[in-house]
VEXDREN-2710 file (C-alpha; in Angstrom, 1 decimal):
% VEXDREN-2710
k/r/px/py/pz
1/UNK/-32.0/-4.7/-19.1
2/UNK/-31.9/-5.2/-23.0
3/UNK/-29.8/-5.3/-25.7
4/UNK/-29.9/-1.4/-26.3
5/UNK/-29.1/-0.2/-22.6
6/UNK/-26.1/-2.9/-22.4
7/UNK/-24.5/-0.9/-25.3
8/UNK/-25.4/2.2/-24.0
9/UNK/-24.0/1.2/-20.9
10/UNK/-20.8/-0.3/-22.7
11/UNK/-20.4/2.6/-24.5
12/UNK/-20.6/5.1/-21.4
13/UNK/-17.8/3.1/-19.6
14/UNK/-15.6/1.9/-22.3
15/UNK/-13.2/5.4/-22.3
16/UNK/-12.5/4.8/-18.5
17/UNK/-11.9/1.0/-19.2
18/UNK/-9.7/1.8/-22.4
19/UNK/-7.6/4.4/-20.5
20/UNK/-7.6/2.3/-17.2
21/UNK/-6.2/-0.7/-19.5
22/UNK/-3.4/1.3/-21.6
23/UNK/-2.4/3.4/-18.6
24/UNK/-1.9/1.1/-16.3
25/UNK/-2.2/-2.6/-16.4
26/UNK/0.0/-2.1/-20.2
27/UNK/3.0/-0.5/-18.0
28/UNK/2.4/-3.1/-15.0
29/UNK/2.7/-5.9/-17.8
30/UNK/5.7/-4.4/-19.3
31/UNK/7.0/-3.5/-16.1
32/UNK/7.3/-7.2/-15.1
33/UNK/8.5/-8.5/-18.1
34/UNK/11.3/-6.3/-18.7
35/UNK/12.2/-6.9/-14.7
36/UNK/13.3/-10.1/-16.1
37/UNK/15.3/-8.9/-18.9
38/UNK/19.0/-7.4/-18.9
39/UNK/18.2/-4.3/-21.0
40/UNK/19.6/-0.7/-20.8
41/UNK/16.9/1.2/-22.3
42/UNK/18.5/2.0/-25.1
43/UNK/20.1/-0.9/-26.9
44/UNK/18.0/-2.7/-29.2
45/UNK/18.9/-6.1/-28.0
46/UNK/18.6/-7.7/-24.4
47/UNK/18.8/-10.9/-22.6
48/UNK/17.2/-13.0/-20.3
49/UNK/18.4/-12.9/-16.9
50/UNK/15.9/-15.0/-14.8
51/UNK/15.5/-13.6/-11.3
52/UNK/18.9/-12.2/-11.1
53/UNK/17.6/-8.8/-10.9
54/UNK/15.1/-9.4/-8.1
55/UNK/18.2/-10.9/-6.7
56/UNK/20.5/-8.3/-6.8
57/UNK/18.2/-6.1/-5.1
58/UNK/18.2/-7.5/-1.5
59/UNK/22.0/-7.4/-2.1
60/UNK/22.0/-3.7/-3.0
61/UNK/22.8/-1.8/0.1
62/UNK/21.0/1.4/-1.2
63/UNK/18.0/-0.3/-2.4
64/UNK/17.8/-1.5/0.8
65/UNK/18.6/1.9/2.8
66/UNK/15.9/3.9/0.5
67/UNK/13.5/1.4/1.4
68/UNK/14.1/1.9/5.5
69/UNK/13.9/5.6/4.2
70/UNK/10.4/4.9/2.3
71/UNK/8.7/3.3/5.7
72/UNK/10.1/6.0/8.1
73/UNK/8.8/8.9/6.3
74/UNK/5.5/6.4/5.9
75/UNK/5.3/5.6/9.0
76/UNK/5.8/8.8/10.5
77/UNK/4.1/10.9/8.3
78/UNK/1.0/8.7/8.3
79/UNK/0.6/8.5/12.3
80/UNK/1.7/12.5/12.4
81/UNK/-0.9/13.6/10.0
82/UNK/-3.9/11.8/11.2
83/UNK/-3.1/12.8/14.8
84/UNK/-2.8/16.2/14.0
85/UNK/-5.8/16.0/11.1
86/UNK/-8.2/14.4/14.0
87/UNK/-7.2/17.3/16.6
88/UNK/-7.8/20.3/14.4
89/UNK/-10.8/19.1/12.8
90/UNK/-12.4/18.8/16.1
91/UNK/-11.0/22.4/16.9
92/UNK/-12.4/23.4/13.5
93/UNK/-16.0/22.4/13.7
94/UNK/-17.3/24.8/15.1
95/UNK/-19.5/27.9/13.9
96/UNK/-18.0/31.1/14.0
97/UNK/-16.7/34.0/11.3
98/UNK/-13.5/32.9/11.5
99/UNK/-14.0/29.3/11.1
100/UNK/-13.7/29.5/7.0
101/UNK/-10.5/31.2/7.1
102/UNK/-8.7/29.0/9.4
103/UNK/-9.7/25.8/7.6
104/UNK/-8.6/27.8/3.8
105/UNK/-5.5/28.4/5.8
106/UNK/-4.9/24.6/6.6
107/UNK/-5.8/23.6/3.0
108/UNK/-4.2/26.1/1.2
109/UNK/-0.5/24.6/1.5
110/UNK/-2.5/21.4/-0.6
111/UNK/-3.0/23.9/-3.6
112/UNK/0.6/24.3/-4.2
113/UNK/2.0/20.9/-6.4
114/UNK/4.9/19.2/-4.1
115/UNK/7.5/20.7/-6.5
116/UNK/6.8/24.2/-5.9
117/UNK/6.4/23.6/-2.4
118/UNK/10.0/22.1/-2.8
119/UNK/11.6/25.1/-4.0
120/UNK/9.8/27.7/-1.7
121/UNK/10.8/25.7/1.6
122/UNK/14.8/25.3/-0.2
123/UNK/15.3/29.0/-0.5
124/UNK/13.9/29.4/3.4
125/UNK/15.8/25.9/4.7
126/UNK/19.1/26.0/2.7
127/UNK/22.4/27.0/3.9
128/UNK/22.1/30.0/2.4
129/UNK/18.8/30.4/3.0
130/UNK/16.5/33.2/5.0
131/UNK/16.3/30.9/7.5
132/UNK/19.9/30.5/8.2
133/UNK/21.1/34.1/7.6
134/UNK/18.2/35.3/10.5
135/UNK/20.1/32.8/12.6
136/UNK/23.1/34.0/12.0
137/UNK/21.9/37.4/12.5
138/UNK/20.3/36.6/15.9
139/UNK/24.2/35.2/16.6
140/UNK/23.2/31.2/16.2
141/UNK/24.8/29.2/13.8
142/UNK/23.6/27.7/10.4
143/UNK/21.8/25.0/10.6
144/UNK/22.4/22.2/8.3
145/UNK/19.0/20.8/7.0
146/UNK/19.9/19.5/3.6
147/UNK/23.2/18.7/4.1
148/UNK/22.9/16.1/7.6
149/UNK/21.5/13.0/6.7
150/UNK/19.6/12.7/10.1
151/UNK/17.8/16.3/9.4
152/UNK/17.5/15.7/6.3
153/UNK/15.1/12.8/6.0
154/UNK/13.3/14.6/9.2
155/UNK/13.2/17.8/7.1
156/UNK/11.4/15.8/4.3
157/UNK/9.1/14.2/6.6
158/UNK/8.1/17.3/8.2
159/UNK/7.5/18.7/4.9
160/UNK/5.2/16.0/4.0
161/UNK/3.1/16.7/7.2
162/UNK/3.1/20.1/6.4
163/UNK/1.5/19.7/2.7
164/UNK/-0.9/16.6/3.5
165/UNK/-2.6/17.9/6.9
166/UNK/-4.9/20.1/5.1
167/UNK/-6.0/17.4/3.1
168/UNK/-6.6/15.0/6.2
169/UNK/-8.5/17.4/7.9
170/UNK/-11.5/18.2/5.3
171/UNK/-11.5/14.1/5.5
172/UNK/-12.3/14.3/9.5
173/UNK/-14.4/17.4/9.5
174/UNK/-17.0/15.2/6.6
175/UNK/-16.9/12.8/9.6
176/UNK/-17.3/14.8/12.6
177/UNK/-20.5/16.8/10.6
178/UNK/-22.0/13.4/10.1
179/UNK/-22.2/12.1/13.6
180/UNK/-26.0/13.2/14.8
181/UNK/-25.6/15.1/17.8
182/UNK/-28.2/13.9/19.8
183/UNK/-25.3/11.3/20.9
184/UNK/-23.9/14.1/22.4
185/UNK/-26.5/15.6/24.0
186/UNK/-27.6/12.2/25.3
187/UNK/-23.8/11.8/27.0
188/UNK/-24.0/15.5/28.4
189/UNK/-26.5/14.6/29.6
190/UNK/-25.0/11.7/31.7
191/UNK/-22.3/13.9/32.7
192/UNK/-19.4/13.2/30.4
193/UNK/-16.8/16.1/29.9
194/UNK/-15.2/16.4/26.7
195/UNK/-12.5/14.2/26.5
196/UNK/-15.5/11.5/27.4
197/UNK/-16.9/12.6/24.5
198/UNK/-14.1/12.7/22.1
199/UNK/-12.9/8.9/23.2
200/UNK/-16.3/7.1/23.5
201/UNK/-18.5/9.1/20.7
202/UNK/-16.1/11.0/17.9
203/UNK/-13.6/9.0/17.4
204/UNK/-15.1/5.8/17.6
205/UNK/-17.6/7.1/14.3
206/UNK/-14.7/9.0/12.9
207/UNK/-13.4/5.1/11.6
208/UNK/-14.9/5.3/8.2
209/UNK/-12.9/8.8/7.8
210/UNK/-9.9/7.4/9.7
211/UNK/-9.5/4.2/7.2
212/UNK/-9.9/6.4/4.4
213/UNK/-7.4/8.7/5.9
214/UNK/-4.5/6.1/7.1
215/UNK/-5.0/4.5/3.1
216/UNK/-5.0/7.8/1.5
217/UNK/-1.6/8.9/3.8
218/UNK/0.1/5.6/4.1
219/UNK/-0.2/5.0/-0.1
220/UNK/0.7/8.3/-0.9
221/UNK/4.0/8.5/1.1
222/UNK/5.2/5.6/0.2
223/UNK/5.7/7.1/-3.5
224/UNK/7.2/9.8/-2.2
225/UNK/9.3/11.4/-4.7
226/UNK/9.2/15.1/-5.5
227/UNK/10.2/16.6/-2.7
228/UNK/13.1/14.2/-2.6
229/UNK/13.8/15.1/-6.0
230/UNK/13.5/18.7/-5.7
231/UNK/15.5/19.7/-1.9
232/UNK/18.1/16.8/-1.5
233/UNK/18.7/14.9/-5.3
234/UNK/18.6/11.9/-2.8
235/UNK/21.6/13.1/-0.9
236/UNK/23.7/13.4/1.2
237/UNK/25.3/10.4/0.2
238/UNK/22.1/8.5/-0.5
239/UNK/20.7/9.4/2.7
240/UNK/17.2/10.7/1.5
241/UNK/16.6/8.4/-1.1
242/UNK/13.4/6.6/-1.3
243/UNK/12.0/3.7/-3.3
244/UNK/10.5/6.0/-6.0
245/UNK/13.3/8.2/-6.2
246/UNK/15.6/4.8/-6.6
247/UNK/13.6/3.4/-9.3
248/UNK/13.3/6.6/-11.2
249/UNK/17.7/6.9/-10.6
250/UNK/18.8/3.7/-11.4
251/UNK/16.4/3.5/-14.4
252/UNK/16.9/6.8/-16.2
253/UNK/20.8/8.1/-14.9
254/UNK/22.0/4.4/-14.8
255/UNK/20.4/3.2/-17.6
256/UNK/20.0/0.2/-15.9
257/UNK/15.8/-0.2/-17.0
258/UNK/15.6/-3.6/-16.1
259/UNK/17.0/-3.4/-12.6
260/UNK/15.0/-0.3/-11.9
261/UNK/11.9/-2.4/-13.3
262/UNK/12.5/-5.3/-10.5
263/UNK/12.7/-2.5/-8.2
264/UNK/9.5/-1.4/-9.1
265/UNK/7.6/-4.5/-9.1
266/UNK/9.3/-4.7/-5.4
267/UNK/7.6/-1.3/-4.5
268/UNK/4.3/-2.3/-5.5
269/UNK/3.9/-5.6/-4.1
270/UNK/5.0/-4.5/-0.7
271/UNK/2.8/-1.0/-1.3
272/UNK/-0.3/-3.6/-2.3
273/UNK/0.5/-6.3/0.6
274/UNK/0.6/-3.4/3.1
275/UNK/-1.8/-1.2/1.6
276/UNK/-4.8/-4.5/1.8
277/UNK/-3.6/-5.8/4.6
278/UNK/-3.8/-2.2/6.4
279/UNK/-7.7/-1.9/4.4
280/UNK/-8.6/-5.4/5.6
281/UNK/-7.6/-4.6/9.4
282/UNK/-9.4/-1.2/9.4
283/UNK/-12.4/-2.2/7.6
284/UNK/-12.8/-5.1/10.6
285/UNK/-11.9/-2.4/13.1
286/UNK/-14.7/0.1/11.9
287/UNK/-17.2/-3.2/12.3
288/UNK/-16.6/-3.5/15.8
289/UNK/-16.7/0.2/16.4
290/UNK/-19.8/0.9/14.5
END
């Protein structure tokens, strides 16, 4: 390579480089040096407070309740979606006229932003809502899916599966249409039925689409925010609040940057410990399958 295609090249990559640089490893600096600052956001002075903020965190009872929140709606949502993305992708590829429309209908729910989604499943799940008054119609009573803390988080997490199956399942069916299927003929013609099939062929070379899948789901819930935002404000009483929502709370309606801050830097160490860790165990896994 000479001098005149290094620039070139240097040239090509430098936007995604500059914007990569001031977009996020700028606000992950500054994100851990005001975590050890007392500072308001506002004020123009602040002090040094050590690790006291970091501290005060494993103290702080809701901190510590939004982040049990955080990994069940993970967890859940992760293990729910890839289930449920594996079984109708297999349904789904297959060849017929219909075949289009049914996937469009899975995806389509992805096209909507999480905020909108928010507001079109509060007017059908709230009190008040059309849900509720065709209950009471049909002489049952109102449900309370906002307002019970138990409901509540599961209403969030079902909402989650809802939105991100779609999503999940074009990842499987790019899997499923790259398995040759000679492999299946061959086991046909050995005499396996189809669950045979499905545990010894599909879903042992679905594992580069089930890593990607489990990363994609289990780092994207774990930020989880809008919908929080959007149906409960992190009620009742705290009950739905998740890390994000936390941060974002404390930070902004506290004015209490700096603490918010340490809780950030919390959020992503335990989302990059748990996010490589789950990469590194599913990478060896999809080595021993393939």
């Amino acid at each position: 390579m000479n001098k005149k295609d290094r620039w070139a090249y240097a040239l090509m990559f430098s936007p995604g480089i500059l914007i990569y640089f001031c977009f996020l490893l700028i606000p992950i600096a500054l994100l851990l040096y005001y975590s050890f600052y007392d500072w308001n956001g506002i004020s123009p002075k602040y002090s040094f407070a050590g690790l006291d903020n970091y501290a005060e965190a494993w103290q702080d009872k809701a901190f510590l309740r939004a982040l049990k929140v955080t990994m069940f709606i993970t967890v859940v949502s992760t293990v729910v979606v890839n289930a449920l993305g594996i079984g109708f992708a297999v349904l789904l590829n297959v060849k017929s006229r219909m075949t289009n429309v049914y996937r469009s209908v899975f995806f389509f729910p992805l096209l909507l932003s999480t905020v909108s989604v928010g507001f079109i499943w509060k007017s059908i799940l709230s009190y008040n809502g059309l849900l509720n008054n065709l209950l009471e119609k049909l002489g049952a009573e109102r449900i309370e899916f906002f307002g019970n803390p138990t409901l509540a988080v599961a209403t969030i997490t079902f909402l989650a599966v809802w939105q991100s199956t779609g999503f999940i399942i074009v990842i499987y069916l790019a899997g499923l249409q790259s398995i040759p299927g000679s492999l299946y003929e061959a086991v046909k013609i050995d005499g396996a039925n189809r669950w045979q099939q499905f545990r010894h062929i599909t879903f042992p070379m679905l594992a580069p689409a089930f890593t990607m899948s489990i990363i994609f789901m289990f780092t994207g819930s774990m930020r989880e925010y809008d919908r929080v935002a959007v149906l409960t404000y992190g009620g009742p009483a705290g009950a739905t609040e998740t890390i994000a929502y936390q941060v974002v709370k404390v930070g902004f309606s506290a004015n209490r940057l700096s603490y918010s801050a340490s809780l950030a830097v919390y959020m992503l160490v335990i989302v990059g410990i748990l996010s490589v860790s789950l990469t590194l165990y599913l990478r060896r896994r999809e080595e021993r399958l393939l």
